[in-house]
C-alpha positions as CSV (number, residue, x, y, z in Angstrom):
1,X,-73.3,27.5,-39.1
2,X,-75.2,24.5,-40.7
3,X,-77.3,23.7,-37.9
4,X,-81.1,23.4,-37.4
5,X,-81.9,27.1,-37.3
6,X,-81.5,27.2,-41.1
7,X,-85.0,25.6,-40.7
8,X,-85.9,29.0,-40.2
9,X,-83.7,30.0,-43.2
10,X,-86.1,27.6,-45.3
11,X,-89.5,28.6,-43.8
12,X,-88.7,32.2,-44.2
13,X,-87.6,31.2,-47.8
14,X,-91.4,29.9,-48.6
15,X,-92.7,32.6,-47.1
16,X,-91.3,35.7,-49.1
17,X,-92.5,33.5,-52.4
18,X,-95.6,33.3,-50.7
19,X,-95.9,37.2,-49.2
20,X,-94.6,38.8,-52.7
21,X,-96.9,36.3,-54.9
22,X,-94.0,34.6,-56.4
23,X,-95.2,30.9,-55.4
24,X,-97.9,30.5,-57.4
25,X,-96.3,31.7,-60.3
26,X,-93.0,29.7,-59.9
27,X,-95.1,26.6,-59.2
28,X,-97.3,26.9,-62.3
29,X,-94.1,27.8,-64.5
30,X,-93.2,24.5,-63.2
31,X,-96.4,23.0,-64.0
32,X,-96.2,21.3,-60.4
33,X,-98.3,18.9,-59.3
34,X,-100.7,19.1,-56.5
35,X,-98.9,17.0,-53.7
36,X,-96.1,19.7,-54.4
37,X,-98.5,22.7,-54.5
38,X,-100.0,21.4,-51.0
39,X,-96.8,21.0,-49.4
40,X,-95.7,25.1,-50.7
41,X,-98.6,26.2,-49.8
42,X,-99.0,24.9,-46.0
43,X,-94.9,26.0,-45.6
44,X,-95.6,29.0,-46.8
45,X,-98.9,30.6,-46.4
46,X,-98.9,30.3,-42.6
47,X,-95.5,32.2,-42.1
48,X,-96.2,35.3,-44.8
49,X,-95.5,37.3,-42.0
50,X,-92.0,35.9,-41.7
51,X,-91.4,36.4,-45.3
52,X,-89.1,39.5,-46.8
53,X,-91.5,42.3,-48.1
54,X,-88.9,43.0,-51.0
55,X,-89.4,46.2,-53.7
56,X,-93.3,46.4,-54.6
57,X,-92.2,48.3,-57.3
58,X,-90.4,44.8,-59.3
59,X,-92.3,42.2,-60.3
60,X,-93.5,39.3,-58.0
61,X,-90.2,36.7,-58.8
62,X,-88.2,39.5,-59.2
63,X,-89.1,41.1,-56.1
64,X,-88.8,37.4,-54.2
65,X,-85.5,36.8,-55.1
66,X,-84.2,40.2,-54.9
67,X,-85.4,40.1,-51.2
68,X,-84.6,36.7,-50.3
69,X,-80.2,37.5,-51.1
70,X,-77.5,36.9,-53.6
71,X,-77.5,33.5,-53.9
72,X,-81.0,33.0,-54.9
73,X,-80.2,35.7,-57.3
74,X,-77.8,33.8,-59.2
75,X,-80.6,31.2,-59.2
76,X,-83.1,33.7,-61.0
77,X,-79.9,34.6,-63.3
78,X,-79.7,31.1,-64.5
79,X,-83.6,30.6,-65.1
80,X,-84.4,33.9,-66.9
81,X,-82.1,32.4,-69.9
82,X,-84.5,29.3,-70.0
83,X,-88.0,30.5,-71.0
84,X,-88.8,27.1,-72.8
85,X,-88.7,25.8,-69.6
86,X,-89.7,28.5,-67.2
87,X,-92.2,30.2,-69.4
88,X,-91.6,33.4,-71.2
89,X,-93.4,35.5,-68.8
90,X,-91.1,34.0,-65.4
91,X,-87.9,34.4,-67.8
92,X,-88.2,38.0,-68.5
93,X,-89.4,39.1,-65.2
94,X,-86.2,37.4,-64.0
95,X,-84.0,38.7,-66.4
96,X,-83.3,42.1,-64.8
97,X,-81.5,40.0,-62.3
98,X,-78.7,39.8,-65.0
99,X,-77.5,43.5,-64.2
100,X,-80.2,45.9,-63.3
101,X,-80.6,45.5,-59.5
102,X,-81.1,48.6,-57.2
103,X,-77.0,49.8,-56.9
104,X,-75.4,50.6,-53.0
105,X,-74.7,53.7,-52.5
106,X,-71.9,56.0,-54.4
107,X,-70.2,57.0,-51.3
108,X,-69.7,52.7,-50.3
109,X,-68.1,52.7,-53.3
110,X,-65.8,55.2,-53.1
111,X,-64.9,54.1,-49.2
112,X,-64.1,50.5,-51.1
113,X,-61.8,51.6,-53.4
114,X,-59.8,54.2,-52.1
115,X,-59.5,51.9,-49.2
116,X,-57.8,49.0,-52.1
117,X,-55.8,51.5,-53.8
118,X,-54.8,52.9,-50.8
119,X,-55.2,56.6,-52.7
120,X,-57.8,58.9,-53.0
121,X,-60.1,58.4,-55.7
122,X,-59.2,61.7,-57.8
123,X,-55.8,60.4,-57.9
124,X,-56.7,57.3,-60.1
125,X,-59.5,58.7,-62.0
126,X,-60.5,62.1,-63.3
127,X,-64.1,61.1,-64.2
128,X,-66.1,58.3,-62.2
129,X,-69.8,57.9,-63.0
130,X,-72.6,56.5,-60.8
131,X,-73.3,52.9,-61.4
132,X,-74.2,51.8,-64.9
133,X,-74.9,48.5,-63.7
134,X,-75.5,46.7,-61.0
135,X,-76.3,42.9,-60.5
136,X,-75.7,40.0,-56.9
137,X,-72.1,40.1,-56.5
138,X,-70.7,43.9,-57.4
139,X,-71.8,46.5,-59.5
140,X,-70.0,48.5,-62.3
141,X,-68.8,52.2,-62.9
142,X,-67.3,54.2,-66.0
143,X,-64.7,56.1,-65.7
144,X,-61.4,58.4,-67.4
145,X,-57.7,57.4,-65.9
146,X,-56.1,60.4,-65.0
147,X,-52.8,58.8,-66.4
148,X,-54.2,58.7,-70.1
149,X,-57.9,59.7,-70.2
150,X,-58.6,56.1,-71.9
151,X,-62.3,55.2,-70.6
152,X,-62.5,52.5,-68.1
153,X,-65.0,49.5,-66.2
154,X,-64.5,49.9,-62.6
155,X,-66.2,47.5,-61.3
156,X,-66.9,47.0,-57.2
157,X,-68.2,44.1,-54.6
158,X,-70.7,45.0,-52.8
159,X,-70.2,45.6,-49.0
160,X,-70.8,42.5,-47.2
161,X,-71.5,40.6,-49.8
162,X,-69.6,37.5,-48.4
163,X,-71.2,37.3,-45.3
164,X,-74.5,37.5,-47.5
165,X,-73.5,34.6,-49.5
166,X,-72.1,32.1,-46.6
167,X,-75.6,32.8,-44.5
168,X,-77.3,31.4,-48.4
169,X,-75.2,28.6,-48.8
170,X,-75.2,27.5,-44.8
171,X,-79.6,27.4,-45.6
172,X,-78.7,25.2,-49.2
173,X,-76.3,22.7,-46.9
174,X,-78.8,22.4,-44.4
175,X,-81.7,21.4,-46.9
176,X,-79.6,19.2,-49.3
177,X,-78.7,17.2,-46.2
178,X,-82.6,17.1,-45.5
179,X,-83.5,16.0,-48.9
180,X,-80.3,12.9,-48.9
181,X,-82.0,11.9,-44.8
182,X,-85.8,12.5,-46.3
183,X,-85.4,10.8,-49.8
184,X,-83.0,8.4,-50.0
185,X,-83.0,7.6,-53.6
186,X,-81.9,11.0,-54.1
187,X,-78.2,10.3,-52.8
188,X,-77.4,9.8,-56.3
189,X,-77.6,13.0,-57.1
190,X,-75.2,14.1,-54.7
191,X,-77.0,17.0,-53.4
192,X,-74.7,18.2,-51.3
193,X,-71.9,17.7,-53.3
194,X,-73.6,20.1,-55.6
195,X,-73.4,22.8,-53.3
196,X,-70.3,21.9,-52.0
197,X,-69.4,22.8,-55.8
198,X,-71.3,25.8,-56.4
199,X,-70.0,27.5,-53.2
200,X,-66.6,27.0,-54.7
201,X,-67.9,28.8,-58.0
202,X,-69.7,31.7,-55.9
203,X,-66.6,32.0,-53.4
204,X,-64.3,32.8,-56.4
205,X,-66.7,36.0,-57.6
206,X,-65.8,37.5,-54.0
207,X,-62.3,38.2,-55.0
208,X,-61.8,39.8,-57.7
209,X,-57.9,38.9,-58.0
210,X,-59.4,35.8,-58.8
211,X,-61.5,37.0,-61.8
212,X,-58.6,39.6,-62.9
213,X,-56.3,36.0,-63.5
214,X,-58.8,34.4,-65.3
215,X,-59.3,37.2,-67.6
216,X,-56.1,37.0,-68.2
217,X,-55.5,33.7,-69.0
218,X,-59.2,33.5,-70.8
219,X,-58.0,36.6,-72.8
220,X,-54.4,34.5,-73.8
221,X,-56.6,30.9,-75.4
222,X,-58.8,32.9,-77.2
223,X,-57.0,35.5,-79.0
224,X,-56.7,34.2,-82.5
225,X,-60.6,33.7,-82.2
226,X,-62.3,35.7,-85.1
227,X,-65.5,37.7,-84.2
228,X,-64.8,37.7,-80.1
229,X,-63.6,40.3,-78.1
230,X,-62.7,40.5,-74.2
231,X,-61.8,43.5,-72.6
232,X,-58.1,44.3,-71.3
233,X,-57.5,44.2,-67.6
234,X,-56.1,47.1,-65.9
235,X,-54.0,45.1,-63.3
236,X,-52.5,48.4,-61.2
237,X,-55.7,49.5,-60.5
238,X,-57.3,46.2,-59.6
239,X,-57.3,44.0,-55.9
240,X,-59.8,42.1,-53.8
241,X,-62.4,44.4,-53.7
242,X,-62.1,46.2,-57.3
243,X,-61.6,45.3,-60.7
244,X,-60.3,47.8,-63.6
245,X,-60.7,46.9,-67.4
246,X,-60.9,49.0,-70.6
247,X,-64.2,50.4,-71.7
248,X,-66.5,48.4,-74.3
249,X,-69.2,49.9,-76.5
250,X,-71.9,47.4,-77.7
251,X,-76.0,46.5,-78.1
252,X,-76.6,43.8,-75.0
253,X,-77.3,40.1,-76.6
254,X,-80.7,40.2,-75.0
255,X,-81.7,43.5,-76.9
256,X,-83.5,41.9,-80.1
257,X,-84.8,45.0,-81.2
258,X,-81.6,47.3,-81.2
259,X,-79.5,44.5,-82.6
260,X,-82.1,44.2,-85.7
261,X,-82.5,48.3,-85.7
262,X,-77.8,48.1,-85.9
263,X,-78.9,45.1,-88.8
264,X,-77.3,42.4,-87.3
265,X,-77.6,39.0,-87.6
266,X,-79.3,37.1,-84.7
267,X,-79.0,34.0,-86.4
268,X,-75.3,34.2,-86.9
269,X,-75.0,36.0,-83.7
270,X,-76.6,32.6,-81.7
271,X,-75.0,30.1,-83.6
272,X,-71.0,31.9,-82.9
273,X,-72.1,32.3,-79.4
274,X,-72.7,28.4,-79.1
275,X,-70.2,27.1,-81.1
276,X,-67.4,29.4,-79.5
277,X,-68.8,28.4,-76.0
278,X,-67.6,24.3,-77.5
279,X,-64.9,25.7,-78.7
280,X,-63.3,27.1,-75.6
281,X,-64.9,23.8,-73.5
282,X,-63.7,21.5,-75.8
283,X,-60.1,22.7,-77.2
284,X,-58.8,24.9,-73.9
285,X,-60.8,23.1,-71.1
286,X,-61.4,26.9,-70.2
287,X,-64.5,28.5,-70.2
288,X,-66.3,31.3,-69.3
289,X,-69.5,29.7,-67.4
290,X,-71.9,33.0,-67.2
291,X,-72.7,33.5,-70.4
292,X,-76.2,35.2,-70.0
293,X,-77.4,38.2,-72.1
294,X,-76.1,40.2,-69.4
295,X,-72.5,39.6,-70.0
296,X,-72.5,39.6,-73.8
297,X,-72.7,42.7,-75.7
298,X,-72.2,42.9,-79.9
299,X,-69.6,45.4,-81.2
300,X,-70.8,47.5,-84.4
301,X,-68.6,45.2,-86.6
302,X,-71.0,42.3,-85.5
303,X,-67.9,40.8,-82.8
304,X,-69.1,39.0,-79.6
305,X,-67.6,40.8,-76.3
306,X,-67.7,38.9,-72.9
307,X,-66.9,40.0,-69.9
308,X,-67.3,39.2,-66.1
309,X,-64.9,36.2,-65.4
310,X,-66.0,35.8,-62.1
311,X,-67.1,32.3,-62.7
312,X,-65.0,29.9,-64.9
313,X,-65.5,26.5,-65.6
314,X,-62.1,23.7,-66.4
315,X,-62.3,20.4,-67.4
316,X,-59.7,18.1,-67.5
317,X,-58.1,16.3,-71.3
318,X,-59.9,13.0,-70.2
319,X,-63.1,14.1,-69.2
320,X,-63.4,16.4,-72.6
321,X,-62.7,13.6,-74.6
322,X,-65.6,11.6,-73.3
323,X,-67.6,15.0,-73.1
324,X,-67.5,15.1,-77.4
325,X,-67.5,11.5,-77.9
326,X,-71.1,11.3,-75.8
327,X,-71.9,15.2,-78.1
328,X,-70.9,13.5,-81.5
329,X,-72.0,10.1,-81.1
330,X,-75.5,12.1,-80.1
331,X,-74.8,14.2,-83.7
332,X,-74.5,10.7,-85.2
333,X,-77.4,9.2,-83.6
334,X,-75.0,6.4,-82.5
335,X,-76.8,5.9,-78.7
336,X,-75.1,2.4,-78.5
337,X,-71.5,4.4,-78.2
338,X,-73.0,7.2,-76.4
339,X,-74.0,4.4,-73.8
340,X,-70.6,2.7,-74.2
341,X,-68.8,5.7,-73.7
342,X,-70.6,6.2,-70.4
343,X,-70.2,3.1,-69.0
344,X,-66.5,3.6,-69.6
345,X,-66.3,6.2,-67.7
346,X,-67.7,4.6,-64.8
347,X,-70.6,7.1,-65.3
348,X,-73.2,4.3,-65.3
349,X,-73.0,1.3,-62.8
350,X,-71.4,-1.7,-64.9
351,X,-73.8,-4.1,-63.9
352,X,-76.7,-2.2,-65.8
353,X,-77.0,-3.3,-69.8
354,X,-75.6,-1.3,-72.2
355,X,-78.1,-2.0,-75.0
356,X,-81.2,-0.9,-72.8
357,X,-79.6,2.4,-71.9
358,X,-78.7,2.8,-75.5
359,X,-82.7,2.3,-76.1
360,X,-83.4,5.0,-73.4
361,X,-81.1,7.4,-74.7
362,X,-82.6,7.0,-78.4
363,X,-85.8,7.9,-76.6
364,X,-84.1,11.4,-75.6
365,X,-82.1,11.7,-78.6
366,X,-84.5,11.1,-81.3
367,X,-86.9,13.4,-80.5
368,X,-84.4,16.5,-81.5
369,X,-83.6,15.5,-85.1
370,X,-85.5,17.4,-87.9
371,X,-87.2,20.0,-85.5
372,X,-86.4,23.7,-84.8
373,X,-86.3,24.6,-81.2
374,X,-90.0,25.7,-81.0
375,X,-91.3,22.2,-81.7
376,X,-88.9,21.0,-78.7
377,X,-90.2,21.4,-75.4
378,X,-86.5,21.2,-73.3
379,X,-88.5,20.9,-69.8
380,X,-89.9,18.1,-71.3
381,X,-86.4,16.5,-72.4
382,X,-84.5,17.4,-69.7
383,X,-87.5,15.5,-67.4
384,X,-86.9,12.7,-69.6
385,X,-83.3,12.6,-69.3
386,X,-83.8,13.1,-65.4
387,X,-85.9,9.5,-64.8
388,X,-83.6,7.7,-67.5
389,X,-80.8,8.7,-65.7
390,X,-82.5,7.5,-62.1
391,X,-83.8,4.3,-63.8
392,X,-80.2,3.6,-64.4
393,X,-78.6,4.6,-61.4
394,X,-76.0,7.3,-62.8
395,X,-75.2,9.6,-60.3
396,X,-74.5,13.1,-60.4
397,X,-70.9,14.1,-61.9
398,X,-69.5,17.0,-60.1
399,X,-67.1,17.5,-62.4
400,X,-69.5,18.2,-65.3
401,X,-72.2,19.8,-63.5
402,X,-70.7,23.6,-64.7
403,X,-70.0,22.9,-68.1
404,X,-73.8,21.1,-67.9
405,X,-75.3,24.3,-66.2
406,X,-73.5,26.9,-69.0
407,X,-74.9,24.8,-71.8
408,X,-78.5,25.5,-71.0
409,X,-77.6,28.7,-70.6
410,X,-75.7,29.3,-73.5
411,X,-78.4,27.2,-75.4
412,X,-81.0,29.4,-73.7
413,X,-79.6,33.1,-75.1
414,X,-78.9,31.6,-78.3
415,X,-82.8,30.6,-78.2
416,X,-83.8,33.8,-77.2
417,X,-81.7,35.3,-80.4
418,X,-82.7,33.0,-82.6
419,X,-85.8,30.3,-81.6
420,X,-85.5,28.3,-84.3
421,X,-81.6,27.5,-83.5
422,X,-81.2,23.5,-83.4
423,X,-78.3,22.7,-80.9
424,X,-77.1,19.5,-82.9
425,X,-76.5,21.2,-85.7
426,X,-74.9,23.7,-84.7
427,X,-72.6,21.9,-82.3
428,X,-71.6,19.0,-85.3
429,X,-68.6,20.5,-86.9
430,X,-66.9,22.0,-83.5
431,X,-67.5,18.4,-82.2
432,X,-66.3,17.0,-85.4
433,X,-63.5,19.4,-85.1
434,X,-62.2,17.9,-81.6
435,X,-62.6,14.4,-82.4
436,X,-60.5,14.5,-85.2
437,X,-57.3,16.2,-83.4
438,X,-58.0,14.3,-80.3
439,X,-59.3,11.2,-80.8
440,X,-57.0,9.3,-83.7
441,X,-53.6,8.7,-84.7
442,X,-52.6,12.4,-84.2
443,X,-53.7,12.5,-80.6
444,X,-52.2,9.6,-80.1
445,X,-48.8,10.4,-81.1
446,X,-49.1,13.2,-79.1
447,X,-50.4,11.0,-76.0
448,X,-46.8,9.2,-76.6
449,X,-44.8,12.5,-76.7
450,X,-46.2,13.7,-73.8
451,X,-45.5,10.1,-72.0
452,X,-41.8,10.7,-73.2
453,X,-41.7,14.2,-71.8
454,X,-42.7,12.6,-68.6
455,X,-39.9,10.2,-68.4
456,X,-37.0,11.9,-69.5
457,X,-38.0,14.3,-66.9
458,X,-37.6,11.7,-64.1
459,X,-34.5,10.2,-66.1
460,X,-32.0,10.4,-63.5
461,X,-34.5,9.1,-60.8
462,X,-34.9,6.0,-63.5
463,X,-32.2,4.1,-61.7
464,X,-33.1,4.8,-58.1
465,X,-37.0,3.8,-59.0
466,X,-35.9,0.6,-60.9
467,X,-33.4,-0.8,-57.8
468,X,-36.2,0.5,-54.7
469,X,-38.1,-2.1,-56.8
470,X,-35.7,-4.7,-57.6
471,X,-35.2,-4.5,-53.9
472,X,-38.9,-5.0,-53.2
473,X,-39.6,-7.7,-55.4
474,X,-36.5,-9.6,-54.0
475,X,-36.9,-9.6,-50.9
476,X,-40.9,-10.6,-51.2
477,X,-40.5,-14.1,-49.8
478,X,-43.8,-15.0,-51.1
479,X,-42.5,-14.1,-54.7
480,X,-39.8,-15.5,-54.2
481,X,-41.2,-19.0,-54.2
482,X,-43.8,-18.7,-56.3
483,X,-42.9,-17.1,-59.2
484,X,-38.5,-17.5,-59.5
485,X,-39.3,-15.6,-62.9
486,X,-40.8,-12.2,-61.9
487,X,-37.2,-11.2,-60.5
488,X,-35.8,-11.5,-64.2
489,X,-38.8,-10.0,-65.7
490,X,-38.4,-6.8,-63.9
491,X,-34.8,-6.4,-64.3
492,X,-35.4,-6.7,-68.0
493,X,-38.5,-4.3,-67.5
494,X,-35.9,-1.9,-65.9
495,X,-33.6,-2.5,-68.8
496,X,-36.3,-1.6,-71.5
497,X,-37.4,1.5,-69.9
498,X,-34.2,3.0,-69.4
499,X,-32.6,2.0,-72.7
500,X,-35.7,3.5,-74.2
501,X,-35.5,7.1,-72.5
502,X,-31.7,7.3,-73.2
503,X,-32.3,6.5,-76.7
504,X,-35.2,8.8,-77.5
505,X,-34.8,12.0,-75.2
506,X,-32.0,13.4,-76.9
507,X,-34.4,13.5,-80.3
508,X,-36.9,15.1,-78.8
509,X,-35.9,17.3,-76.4
């Protein structure tokens, strides 16, 4: 229910930041400014009492979030990759979000999958350890098959994790719709249709048939890819509630210290995680959209290994194609195509000028070139970005706002690997790459062929189409009068078209 008692929801919300001592430190992360700490501060510090008393034990944003429920963990998740923005004290308190919260009990566990597999547990496996990790949605167990003894990652929801998550996102409708009634000029931003979006990411984590498919098919695009590795799912042991895939051994990619103690490279190992991260956004439109240190481990050989599909981000041929002509004309330092391309997308109002967002854009742009990332304050850039994109009256693309969200955080691990990592550079020849194979005479001839596939596969309704519109057109009276030539010019359109596919299907196809 989206109703008015989520006002509760919110108040209750300020006051478990305020009750575990995680406002003040979230508000000076954020460097707010006094009309924003006045307005926390009078929502929260009356209600304390309301507020969730969480784990004293975990640090005080830990603890909040924690408390507060699994939506607001997935928040955390995303902010403890971003310490140039955040702070490096918020980030690594929030970083045991990623996959070492307090597990559910052994015994739910075993009631959840026996009750999937519809077997007792010691008939599918002969080992099964307590939880080796455990983060918002599920948590995961090792284990030996009794049909082989090969190792295994069973991994489990946790019990009543959807109703959790629904009772989060009812509280985030309620207050985007506030914010669009309370502050108009934020309609742009499409507030609600951001949550609208991000409960359609979450909702796809709670079933794990879901993420055993997109394993699958993730596992299929990337398997010529040198240096990655994704663990096989095990599909007669998986369902709704479980998820079975082979074992992987490897240092966690936000362990500096064992990954420099096993002599790998952190340098190499940030620049392969970014540049496969374009790679799979830019060439499959298929991409894993978690990527935090928690769900990338490095093999012994040096080989990245993802795992947890539960959230995937697509993107369709057109919008990637303006996606790496806006990245490479930004590599280029072209910002008068950068704004073109934007207004042809219809991303930028058309009665705006082109040449002044260009100008703004330099302003964001510029900045980067010639300095590593600890000369570039991101909070700073992305603020900039933020009013540019407001002056100009861009609103929020729904489409993009995944792939936008898994770039920081990609950009953020490969930061915390290597600091002085410069995003442009790195990103220039898989940019390059794409541009080249689909922007040119190549891409088009393969525009054409794919028109031609299209065509010959509606051949034999060719004739039908062409005389429903014939028929149209002559009995338009209007037409009829006015323009006595449009009748020949679409029986010769018909002509062309159907000559054409009669002549050239047989070659290709």
């Amino acid at each position: 229910m989206r109703g008015p008692h989520n006002i509760f929801r919110l108040i209750r919300t300020g006051a478990t930041l305020e009750r575990t001592g995680a406002m003040n430190i979230i508000l000076s992360a954020y460097k707010a400014p006094w009309r924003v700490r006045l307005v926390a501060k009078v929502i929260g510090w009356p209600f304390q009492w309301l507020g969730y008393k969480g784990d004293p034990s975990m640090p005080p944003a830990t603890r909040a979030l924690t408390a507060l429920g699994p939506a607001y963990i997935k928040f955390g998740q995303i902010l403890s990759t971003r310490p140039d923005v955040v702070g490096n004290e918020l980030a690594a308190q929030m970083r045991v979000l990623q996959d070492k919260l307090p597990p559910f009990p052994m015994i739910e566990a075993q009631k959840m999958i026996e009750a999937e597999l519809g077997q007792p547990l010691s008939e599918s496996f002969k080992e099964f350890s307590e939880p080796v990790a455990a983060a918002s949605i599920a948590q995961v167990h090792r284990a030996k098959l009794v049909s082989d003894g090969s190792v295994v990652a069973v991994k489990v929801l946790r019990p009543g994790i959807e109703k959790a998550f629904q009772r989060d996102i009812d509280a985030f409708y309620f207050a985007a719709k506030m914010v669009e009634i309370l502050a108009p000029s934020s309609r742009r931003l499409r507030p609600v249709e951001v949550i609208q979006h991000f409960e359609g990411v979450v909702l796809g984590e709670l079933d794990l048939r879901l993420e055993s498919s997109s394993a699958g098919e993730f596992a299929k695009n990337t398997e010529k890819d040198v240096g990655f590795q994704l663990p096989k799912v095990n599909w007669s042991l998986s369902g709704k509630n479980i998820m079975t895939l082979d074992w992987v051994e490897g240092i966690s990619a936000g362990d500096n210290k064992a990954l420099d103690a096993a002599g790998h490279s952190r340098k190499d190992i940030s620049e392969r995680i970014l540049q496969l991260f374009l790679k799979h956004a830019l060439r499959d439109g298929f991409f894993h959209a978690d990527l935090h240190q928690g769900n990338l481990k490095i093999s012994s050989n040096g080989d990245i290994i993802a795992y947890d599909f539960g959230i995937m981000g697509r993107i369709d041929e057109y919008t990637r194609r303006v996606y790496a002509e806006i990245l490479f004309g930004f590599i280029r330092r072209d910002y008068k195509r950068v704004a073109e391309v934007h207004f042809e997308a219809g991303y930028v109002p058309a009665d705006k000028d082109v040449d002044e967002f260009a100008q703004a854009l330099r302003a964001v742009g510029e900045p980067i070139f010639g300095m590593d990332a600890t000369q570039i304050s991101m909070g700073r850039v992305l603020t900039y970005l933020f009013n540019v994109t407001e002056q100009f009256g861009m609103e929020t693309r729904t489409e993009l706002i995944l792939l936008q969200r898994t770039m920081v955080v990609v950009e953020g691990v490969a930061r915390s690997l290597h600091p002085q990592i410069n995003i442009w550079e790195v990103a220039s020849p898989i940019v390059q790459d794409y541009i080249k194979e689909s922007i040119g005479p190549k891409a088009l001839a393969k525009d054409l062929l794919s028109t031609l596939r299209v065509l010959a596969r509606f051949g034999p309704k060719l004739p039908q189409l062409a005389e429903a519109a014939l028929i149209r057109t002559y009995n338009s009276p209007q037409l009829d009068r006015k323009h006595p030539r449009a009748l020949k010019r679409w029986v010769l359109l018909a002509l062309i078209v159907g000559l054409f596919v009669g002549w050239f299907a047989p070659h290709f196809f």
